[in-house]
N, C-alpha and C positions, 0 to 999 in steps of 0.2 A: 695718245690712245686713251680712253674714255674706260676708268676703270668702274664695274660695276659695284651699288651695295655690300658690305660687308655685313652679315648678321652681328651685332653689336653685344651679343648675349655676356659676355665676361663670365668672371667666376664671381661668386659669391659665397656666402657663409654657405647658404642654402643649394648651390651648385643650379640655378637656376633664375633668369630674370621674374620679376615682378607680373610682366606684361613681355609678350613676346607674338608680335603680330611678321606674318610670312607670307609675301606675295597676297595682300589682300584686294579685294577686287571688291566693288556696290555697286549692284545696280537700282535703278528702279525704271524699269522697263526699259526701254532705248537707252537712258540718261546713265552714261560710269558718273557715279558720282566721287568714286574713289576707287584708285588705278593701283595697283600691284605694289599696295605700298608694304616696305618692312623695316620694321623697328622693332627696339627691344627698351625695354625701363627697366634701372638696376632698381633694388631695394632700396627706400629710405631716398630716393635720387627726388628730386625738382625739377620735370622735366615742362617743358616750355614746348606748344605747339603755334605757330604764328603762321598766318594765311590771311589774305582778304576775303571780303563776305562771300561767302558763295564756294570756298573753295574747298568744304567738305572736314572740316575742323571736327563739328557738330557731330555728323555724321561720322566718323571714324568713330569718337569716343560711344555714341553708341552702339557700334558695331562691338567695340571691344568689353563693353559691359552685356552683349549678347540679347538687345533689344532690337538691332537689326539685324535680317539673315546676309550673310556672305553672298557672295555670286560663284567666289575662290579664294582659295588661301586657308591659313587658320589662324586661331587667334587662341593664345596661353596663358590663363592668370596662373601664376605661382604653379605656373606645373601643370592646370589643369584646360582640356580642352573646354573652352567656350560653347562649342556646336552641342556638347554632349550633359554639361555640368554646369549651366547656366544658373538654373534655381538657386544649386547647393554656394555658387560661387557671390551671389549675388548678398549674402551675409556679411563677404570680408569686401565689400564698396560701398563707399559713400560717392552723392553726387549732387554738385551742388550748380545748377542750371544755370543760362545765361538767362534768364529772365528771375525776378523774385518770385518763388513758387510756393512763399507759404499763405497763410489765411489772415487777411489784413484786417477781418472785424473780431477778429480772438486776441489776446493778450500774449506777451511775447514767452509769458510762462505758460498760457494754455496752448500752444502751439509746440514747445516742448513735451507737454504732458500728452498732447496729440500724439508726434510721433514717435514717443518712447513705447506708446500704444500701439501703434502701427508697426512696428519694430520687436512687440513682445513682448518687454522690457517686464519683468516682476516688479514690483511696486519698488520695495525696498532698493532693489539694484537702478530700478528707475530715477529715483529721490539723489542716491549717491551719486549718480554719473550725471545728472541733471547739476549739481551742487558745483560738480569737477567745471563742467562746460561754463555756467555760469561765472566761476572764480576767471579762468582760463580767458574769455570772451570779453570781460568786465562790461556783462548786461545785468550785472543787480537793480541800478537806478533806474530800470526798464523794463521790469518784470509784470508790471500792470498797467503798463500803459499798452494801449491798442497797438497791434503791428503797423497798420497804414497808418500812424501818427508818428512813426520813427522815422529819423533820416536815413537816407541810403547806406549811409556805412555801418548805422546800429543795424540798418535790414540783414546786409550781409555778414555780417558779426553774428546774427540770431540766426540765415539761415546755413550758414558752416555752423554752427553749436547744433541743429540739429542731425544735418550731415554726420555725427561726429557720434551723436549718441548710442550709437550699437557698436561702436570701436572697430570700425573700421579697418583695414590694414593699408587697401588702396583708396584714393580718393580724388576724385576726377573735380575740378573748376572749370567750367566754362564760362567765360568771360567775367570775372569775378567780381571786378573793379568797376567794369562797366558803367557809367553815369554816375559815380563818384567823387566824389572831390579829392585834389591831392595827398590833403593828409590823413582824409580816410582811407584811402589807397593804400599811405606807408604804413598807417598803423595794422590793415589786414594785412600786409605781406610781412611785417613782426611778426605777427600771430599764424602764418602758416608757416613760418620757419620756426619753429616750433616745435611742426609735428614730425617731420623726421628724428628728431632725438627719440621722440614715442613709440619710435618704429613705423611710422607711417609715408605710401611712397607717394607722393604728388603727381600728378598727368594734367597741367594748366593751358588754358588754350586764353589769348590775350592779345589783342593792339598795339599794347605800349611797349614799346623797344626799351625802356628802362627796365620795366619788369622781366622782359626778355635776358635782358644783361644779367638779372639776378639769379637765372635757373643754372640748375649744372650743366644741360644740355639745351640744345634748342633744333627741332626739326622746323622747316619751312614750307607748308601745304600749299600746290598753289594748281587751280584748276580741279583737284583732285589726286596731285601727283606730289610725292616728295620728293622736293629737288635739294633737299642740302640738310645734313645731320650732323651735329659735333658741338661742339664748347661755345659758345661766344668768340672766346680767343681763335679758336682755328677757323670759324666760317669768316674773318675779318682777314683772313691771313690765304685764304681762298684763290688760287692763281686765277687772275681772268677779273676778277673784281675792281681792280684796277688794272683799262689793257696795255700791253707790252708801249714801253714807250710813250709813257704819260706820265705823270702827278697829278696827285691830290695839292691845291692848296687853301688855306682859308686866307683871307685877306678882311682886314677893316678899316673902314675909310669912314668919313663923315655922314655922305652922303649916300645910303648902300643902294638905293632906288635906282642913281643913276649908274652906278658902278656896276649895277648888274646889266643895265641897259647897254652899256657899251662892252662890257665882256662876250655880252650873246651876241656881238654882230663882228669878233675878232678873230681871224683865220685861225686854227689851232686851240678854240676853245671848244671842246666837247660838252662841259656841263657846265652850266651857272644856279646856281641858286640858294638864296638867303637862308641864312640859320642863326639866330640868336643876334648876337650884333657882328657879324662875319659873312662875307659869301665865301661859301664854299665852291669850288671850279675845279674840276679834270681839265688839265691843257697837257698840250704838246711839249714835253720834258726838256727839247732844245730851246724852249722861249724863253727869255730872258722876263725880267720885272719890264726893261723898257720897251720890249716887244708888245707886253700887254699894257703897258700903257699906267701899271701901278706902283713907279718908280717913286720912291718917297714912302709907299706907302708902309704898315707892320704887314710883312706876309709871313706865317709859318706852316711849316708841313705839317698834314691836314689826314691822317691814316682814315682807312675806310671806316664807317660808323653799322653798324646790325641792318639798320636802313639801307645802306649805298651797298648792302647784299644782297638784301633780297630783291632792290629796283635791278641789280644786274642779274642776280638769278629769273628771275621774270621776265628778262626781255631777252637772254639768252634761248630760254622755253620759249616763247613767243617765234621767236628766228627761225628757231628749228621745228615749228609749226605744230608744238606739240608735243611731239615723237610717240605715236597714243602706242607703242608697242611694249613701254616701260621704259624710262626715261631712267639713262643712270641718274646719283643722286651721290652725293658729298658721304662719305662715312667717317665716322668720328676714328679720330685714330689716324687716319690717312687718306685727308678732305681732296673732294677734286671737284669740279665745276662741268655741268653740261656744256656738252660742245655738241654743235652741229655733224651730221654725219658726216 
């Protein structure tokens, strides 16, 4: 039986989530662009939103900073209705765009001084929390040089230090990393683990299944629906993920080009395909090594990877055609897997 969402709200210090979205619905004219979705953000939480393009990531997070109207549902910062207290609430978010959205022929300290301006900032209290973000961000050696002559990770280094500067409590990433290089990647994700100690709750929407792995929770938006909410650990642990009567295994051979070629044409092979120097393969649990034909070879058991969830959560939706009347969805705490009516 297909158990429905659970409201995830818990308790906190403050007897209340951060973010508390319920049956939320978007339309833009004909187009749901986001279906009955409900989640909650605890305080100080890292929460991970992942979905392919198109599937209303975007769109959600502005719905819940109250820059787009609902169609249904409601949406909760710290207690307060979004539809009603949008202005007042809009103080305590930061939000940091998937495109760079600061002024590339200003200097990365005029761009600062911008929108400590646009923010209100008293001079004095400007200079102090400008000083904080800088130490915090290490963009000293960058402070006069032009924004469009910094690389992409000093870009988003400067534009989270602006995000940051009215102290935020919540603060929204979309796609942060995005064209980035890997170790400007780790190094931003050092520095937003960071600001939960600050008191600050994270809402990240992201690609990368590593960066996924690092949040405390992770939803999966797909179409406009969320189909799976919980840990890392429990969406891997997800019954259906891997189906009744299979294994996971990886195997590594010399030659993986051919090894995957003759796996995809072996009765009892459900999935093939290369991962790092390994093929990874779902087969049929009774096959032996000589069955498939990889006797001799290292095979070890291979558990589902954040990936090998969502491609099964997404073609589970897919099966069942959708289901546009609200799709159950995984809740944390007590995961379960879209099934077909």
């Amino acid at each position: 039986m297909v158990q429905r969402m659970k409201s995830d709200s818990g308790d906190n210090s403050t007897g209340m989530p951060a973010i508390d979205v319920q049956g939320v619905t978007v339309r833009f004219g004909e187009v749901v662009a986001v279906r009955q979705v409900t989640l909650a953000v605890q305080p100080r939480e890292v929460f991970g939103l992942l979905g392919p393009n198109g599937s209303g990531k975007t769109t959600l997070i502005r719905a819940i900073c109250g820059l787009v109207p609902v169609a249904s549902g409601s949406i909760r910062i710290f207690g307060r209705d979004t539809a009603h207290e949008a202005e007042r609430l809009r103080t305590q978010i930061g939000y940091m765009s998937q495109r760079f959205s600061l002024y590339e022929d200003l200097t990365a300290r005029e761009n600062l001084e911008f929108y400590a301006g646009i923010y209100g900032l008293p001079a004095a209290m400007a200079r102090t929390r400008m000083d904080e973000l800088i130490a915090l961000t290490s963009l000293g050696p960058y402070l006069q040089r032009r924004t469009g002559r910094l690389s992409g990770g000093t870009k988003q280094r400067l534009a989270l230090a602006c995000a940051l500067l009215h102290r935020p409590r919540l603060l929204f990433l979309d796609e942060p990393t995005a064209g980035i290089d890997p170790v400007a990647r780790r190094q931003l994700w050092d520095l937003l683990f960071q600001l939960p100690a600050a008191g600050i709750t994270l809402f990240v929407t992201t690609h990368y299944m590593d960066e996924a792995e690092r949040c405390t929770r992770v939803g999966y938006l797909y179409l406009g629906t969320l189909l799976a909410l919980g840990t890392p650990k429990e969406l891997k642990e997800l019954p259906g993920v891997t189906p009744p009567g299979t294994r996971r295994l990886q195997i590594m051979a010399p030659d993986l080009a051919d090894l995957l070629r003759q796996l995809r044409h072996k009765p009892g092979v459900y999935e093939a395909t290369i991962f790092g120097q390994a093929v990874n393969v779902v087969v049929d649990a009774r096959l032996s090594p000589a069955d498939l034909g990889i006797a001799g070879m290292e095979v070890i058991p291979s558990p589902p990877s954040l990936e090998d969830v969502f491609v099964a959560l997404s073609r589970q939706y897919e099966g069942n055609s959708g289901n546009p009347s609200g799709a159950p969805i995984a809740a944390s705490g007590s995961p379960t897997v879209l099934r077909p009516p």
